[in-house]
matplotlib code that plots the C-alpha trace (Angstrom):
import matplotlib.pyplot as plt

x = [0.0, 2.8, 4.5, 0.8, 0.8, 4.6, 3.6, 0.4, 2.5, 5.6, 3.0, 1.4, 4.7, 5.8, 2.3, 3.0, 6.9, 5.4, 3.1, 6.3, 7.1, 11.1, 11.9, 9.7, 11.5, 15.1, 13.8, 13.4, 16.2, 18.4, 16.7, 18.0, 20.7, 23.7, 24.4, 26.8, 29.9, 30.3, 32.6, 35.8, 36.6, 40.7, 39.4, 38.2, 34.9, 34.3, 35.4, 38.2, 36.9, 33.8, 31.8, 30.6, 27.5, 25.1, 24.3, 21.2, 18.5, 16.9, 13.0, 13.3, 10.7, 7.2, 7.5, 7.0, 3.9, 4.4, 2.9, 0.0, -1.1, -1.9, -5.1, -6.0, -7.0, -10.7, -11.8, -13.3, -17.0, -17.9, -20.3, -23.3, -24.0, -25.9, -29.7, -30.3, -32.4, -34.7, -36.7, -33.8, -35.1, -32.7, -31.0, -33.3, -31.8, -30.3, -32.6, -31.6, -30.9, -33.0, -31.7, -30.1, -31.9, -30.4, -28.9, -28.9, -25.3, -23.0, -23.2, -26.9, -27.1, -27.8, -25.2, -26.1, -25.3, -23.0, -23.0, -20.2, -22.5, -24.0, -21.4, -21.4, -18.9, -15.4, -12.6, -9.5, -5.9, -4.6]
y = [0.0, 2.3, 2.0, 2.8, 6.1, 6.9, 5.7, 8.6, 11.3, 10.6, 11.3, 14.4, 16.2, 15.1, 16.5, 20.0, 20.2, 19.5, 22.4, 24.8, 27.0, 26.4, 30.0, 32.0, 30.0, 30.6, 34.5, 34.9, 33.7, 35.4, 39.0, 38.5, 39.9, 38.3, 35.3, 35.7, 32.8, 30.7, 31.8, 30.9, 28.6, 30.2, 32.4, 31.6, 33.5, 31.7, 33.6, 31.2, 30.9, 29.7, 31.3, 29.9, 28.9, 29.5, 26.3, 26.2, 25.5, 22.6, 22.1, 19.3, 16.6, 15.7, 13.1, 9.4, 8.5, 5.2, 1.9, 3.5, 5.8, 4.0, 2.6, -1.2, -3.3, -3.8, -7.0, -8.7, -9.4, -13.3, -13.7, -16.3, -19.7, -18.8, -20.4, -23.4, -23.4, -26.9, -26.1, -25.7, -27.2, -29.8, -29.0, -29.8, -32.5, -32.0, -32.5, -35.2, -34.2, -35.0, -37.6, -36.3, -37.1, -39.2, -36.6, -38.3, -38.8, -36.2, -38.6, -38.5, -34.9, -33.7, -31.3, -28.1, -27.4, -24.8, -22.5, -19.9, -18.2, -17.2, -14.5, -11.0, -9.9, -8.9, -7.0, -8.8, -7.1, -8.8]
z = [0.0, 0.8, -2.7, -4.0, -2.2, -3.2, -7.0, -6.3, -4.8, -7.5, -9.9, -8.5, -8.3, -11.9, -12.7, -11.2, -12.7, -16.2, -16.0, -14.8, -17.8, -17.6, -20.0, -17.0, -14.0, -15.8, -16.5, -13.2, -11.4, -14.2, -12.9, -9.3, -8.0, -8.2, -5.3, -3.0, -3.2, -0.7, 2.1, 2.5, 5.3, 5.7, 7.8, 11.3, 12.1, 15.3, 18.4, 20.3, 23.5, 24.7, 27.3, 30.1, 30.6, 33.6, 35.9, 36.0, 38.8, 39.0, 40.7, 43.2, 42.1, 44.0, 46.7, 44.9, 46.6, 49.5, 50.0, 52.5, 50.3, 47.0, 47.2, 46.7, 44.1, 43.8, 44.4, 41.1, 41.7, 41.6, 38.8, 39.4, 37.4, 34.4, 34.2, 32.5, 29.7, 29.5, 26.5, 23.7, 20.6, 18.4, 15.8, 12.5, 10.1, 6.8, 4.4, 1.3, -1.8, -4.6, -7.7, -10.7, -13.6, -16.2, -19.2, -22.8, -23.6, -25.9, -28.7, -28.6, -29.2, -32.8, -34.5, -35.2, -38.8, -39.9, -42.8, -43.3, -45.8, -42.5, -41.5, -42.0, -44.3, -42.4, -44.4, -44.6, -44.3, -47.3]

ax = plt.figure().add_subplot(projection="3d")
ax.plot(x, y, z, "-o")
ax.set_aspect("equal")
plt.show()
């Protein structure tokens, strides 16, 4: 299922680039200003010492509660015998199936005749 919803999504984003007129996009980025290079690394921007950080205070944590105070577990209720039910009727009988009646055998069967004169006309690729 999951390559069916990547299969979907693949195609919904093909969909959108396709309808992106490429000579407007490349117009556009051609009218910004020009980008800045990357920066050099040489150079070391990053100051050379750290500074120090604070220590910072930490809440003490609410008492874990003890043995006294978490109540008990509730005792499961005992359920009672279920009644009985004397008057269940029985379970009705399959009924037989009736006999197959005897089917005249393939060789018995008349042909049917067949006479290509019968068919439409179909054109031919020859």
């Amino acid at each position: 299922m999951a390559s069916y919803k990547s299969f979907i999504l693949a195609f919904f984003i093909t969909l959108s680039f396709s309808c992106l007129d490429i000579s407007l996009a490349a117009r556009s980025l051609l009218q910004f200003s020009s980008v800045p290079y990357n920066p050099r690394f040489e150079h070391s921007t990053l100051p050379t010492s750290q500074p120090s950080l604070l220590n910072p205070v930490v809440p003490s944590a609410a008492p874990l509660p003890t043995a006294s105070n978490i109540p008990g577990v509730p005792s499961i209720p005992t359920t009672t015998a279920f009644p009985v039910v004397s008057n269940v009727p029985g379970v009705p009988s399959i009924p037989t199936t009736p006999a197959t009646p005897n089917l005249p055998k393939v060789s018995n069967v008349p042909r049917v005749p067949f006479d290509p004169s019968y068919l439409h006309g179909t054109p031919s690729l020859t």
